[in-house]
ZAVEX-701433 format. One record per residue (C-alpha): y, z, x. Coordinates in steps of 0.05 Angstrom, whole numbers, padded with zeros to 5 digits, always signed. Example, Ala and Ser with C-alpha at 12.3 -4.5 7.8 and 13.67 -1.06 7.14 Angstrom:
residues 2
-00090+00156+00246-00021+00143+00273
END
This chain:
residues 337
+02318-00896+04508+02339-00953+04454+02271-00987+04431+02296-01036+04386+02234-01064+04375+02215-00995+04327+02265-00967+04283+02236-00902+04311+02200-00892+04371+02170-00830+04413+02140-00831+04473+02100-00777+04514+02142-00729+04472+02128-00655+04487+02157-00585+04459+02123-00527+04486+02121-00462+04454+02082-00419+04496+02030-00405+04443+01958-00405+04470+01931-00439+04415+01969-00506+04435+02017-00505+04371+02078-00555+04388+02082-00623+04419+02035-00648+04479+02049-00720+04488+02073-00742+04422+02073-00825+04421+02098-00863+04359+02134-00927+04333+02148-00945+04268+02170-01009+04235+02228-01029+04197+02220-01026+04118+02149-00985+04124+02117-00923+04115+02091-00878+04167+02046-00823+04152+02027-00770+04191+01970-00723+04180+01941-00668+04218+01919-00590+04214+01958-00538+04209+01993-00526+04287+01981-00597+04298+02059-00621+04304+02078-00655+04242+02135-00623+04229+02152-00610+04307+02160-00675+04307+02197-00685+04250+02246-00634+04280+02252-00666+04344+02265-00741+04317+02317-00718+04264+02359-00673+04326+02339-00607+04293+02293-00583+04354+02314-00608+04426+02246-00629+04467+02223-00613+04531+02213-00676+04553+02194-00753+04536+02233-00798+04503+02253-00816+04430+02298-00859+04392+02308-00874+04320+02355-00931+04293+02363-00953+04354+02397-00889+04383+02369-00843+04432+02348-00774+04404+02365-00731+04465+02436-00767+04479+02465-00795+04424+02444-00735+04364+02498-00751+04323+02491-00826+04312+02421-00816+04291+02443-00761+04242+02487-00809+04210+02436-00860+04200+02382-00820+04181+02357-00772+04112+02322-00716+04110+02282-00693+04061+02248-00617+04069+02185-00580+04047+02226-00551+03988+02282-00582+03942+02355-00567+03971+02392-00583+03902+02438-00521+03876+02401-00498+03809+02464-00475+03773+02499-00542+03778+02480-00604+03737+02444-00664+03777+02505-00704+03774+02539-00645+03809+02495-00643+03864+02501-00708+03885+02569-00708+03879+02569-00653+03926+02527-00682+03968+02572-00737+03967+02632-00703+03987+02599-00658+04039+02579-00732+04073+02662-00740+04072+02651-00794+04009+02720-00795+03969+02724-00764+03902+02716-00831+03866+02659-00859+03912+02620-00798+03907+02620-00796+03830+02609-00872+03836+02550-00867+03884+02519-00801+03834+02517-00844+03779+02481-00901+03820+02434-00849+03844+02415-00815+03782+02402-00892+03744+02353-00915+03812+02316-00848+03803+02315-00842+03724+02354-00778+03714+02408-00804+03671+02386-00770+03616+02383-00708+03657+02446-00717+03695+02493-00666+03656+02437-00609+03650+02436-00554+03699+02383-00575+03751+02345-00504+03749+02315-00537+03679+02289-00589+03716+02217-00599+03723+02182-00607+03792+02184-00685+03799+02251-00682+03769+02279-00633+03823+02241-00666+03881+02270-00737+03844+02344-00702+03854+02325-00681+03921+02318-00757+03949+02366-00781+03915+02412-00732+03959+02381-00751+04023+02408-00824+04000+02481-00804+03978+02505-00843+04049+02451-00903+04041+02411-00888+04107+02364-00938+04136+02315-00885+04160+02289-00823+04118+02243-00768+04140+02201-00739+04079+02167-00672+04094+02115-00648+04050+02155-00678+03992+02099-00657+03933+02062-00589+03960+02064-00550+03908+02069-00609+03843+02017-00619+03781+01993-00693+03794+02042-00731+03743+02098-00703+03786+02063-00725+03843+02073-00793+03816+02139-00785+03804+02155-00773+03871+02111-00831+03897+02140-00886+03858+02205-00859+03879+02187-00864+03953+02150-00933+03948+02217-00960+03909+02255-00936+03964+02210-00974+04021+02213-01036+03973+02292-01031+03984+02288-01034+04062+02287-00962+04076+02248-00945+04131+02206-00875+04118+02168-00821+04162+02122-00778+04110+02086-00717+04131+02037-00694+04077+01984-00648+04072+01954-00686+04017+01909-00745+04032+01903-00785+03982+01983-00784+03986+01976-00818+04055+01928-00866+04035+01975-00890+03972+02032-00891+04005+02026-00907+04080+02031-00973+04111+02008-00937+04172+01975-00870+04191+01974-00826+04253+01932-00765+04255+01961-00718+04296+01911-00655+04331+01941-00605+04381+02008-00645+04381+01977-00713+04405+01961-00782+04362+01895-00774+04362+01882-00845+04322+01927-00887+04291+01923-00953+04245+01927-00971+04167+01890-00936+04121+01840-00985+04108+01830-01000+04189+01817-00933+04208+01756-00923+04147+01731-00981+04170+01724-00956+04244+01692-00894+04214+01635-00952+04207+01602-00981+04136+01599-00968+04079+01579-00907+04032+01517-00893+03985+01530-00826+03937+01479-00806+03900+01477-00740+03843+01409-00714+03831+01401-00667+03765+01368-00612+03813+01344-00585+03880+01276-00613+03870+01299-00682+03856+01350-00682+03913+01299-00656+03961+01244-00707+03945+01305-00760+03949+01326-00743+04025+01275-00780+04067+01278-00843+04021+01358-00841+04033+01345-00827+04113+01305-00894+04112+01362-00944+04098+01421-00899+04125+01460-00923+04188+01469-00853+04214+01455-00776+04188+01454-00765+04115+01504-00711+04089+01473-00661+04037+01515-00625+03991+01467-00569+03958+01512-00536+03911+01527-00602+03877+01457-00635+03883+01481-00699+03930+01471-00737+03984+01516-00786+04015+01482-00840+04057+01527-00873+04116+01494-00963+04110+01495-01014+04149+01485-01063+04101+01514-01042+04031+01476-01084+03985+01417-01087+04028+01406-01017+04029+01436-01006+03963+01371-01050+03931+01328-01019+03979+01338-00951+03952+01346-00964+03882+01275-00992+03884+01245-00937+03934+01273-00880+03881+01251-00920+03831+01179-00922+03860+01176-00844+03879+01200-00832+03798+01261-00803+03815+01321-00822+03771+01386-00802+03799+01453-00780+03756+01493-00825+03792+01485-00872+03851+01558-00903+03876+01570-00955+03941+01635-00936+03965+01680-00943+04028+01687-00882+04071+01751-00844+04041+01814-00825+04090+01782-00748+04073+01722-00763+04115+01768-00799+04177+01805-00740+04173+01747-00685+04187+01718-00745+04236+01775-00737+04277+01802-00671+04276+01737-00629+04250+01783-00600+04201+01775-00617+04138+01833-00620+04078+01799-00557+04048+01782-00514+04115+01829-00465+04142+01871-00488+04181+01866-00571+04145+01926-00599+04102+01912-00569+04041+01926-00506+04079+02002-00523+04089+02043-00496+04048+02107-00466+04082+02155-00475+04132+02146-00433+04195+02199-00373+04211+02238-00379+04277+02191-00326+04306+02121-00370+04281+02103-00438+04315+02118-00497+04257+02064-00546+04240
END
């Protein structure tokens, strides 16, 4: 299959690993556009990085079709290796040598001449801000630093496609940045990129597009912004300084909510799913107002990729199992993500 229409394309894609709990792929569809971002979320088992393996030739499938740049996956493996990057849960750079080194390596393993790899470093480490850093052994490098260095090796050959797996688990949130003005720069450019993450709120910055992936199937799919909007309305949060307050609050919330208040006990709030988000937003106001019960805070808000997320999959980023639980590759003997 060639679907030149998507720069990478999978349909009905399955790999089967004979684990009961449905780990793998069970009718895998996706396309992807040229020059945008693709995220794809899911639990723990639920095939990101199956698929992942199977589009970048790593993991052969048991059946359906795929194609990236043009080229199809099962047939022609190695001209989609040479247009593609691949970027893994964990830096791949050498610690002892410098981050000019490494990409000159890099270079030269991707059959660059001596002069053209040392030429393309040096472009690499000015797009990516490590200049400075280029002639200091990258084990002194800090976490956005190394993960910088790390794309910036996937790029060594220029290829129109990247894959990005997990590319900040484990970073403080200014290397998190970092690494997602890096990635955005690179879509601004024309590359085309696949992103798994465990972290939301990466998705939702980054993603022109989002599929959420449970028990190896899209399960929805759409832009950030489309699919909180078919969660339906908007959002009322309000803090209460106590039980009392918060309990005396509830049925004057249930009176303008579109659909069942959520309670949060430990924390004192309630969030209110509306219809009409000024409407209800005066309506309230004014009944708590009445009743003599002054809230801490009272927000209107948009449902948050977090709550499309537990909508869909009934695992949320904190529960076991939910992408704040990834955190590792699998062993050859374990069933991958």
């Amino acid at each position: 299959m060639a679907d030149k229409s998507a720069v990478i394309a999978a349909e009905d894609v399955r790999k089967n690993y004979g684990d009961p709990g449905g780990a793998g792929l069970n009718g895998f569809d996706l396309r992807v556009a040229e020059g945008t971002v693709c995220g794809l979320l899911g639990p723990n088992g639920a095939g990101k990085t199956t698929a992942v393996r199977v589009l970048t030739t790593l993991l052969e499938m048991d059946g359906g079709r795929a194609s990236v740049a043009g080229f199809d996956v099962r047939t022609q493996g190695r001209r989609v290796r040479e247009r593609i990057g691949l970027v893994g849960q964990y830096a791949a750079v050498d610690e002892i040598l410098t981050g000019r080194q490494n990409l000159v390596m890099f270079g030269r393993l991707n059959r660059l001449p001596g002069a053209a790899a040392r030429r393309r470093a040096g472009e690499l480490l000015e797009r990516f801000s490590l200049t400075e850093a280029a002639d200091r052994p990258a084990g002194g490098y800090s976490g956005g630093m190394r993960r910088r260095l790390d794309l910036a090796a996937s790029l060594v050959v220029s290829p129109p496609v990247l894959f990005v797996d997990e590319p900040t688990t484990g970073l403080d949130p200014a290397a998190r940045q970092e690494v997602w003005q890096a990635v955005r720069e690179l879509v601004d450019a024309g590359t085309t990129v696949l992103l798994t993450t465990q972290y939301l709120e990466e998705a939702d910055r980054l993603a022109d597009r989002v599929c959420v992936l449970a028990r190896g199937r899209v399960v929805a799919e759409g832009t950030p912004d489309g699919l909180k909007s078919g969660l339906g309305g908007d959002r009322i949060d309000l803090v209460f300084s106590g039980p009392a307050d918060t309990a005396a609050a509830l049925p004057l919330a249930a009176r303008v909510a579109s659909g069942e208040p959520h309670v949060d006990a430990s924390s004192h709030r309630i969030g209110v799913p509306v219809a009409g988000r000024v409407h209800a937003l005066v309506r309230l106001a004014t009944a708590l107002d009445e009743a003599g019960i002054e809230p801490e805070d009272i927000a209107l808000r948009r449902p948050t990729l977090d709550e499309v997320f537990l909508h869909l999959t009934g695992a949320g980023p904190d529960a076991p199992g939910g992408p704040a639980g990834a955190g590792r590759t699998a062993g050859p003997s374990e069933a991958p993500v």
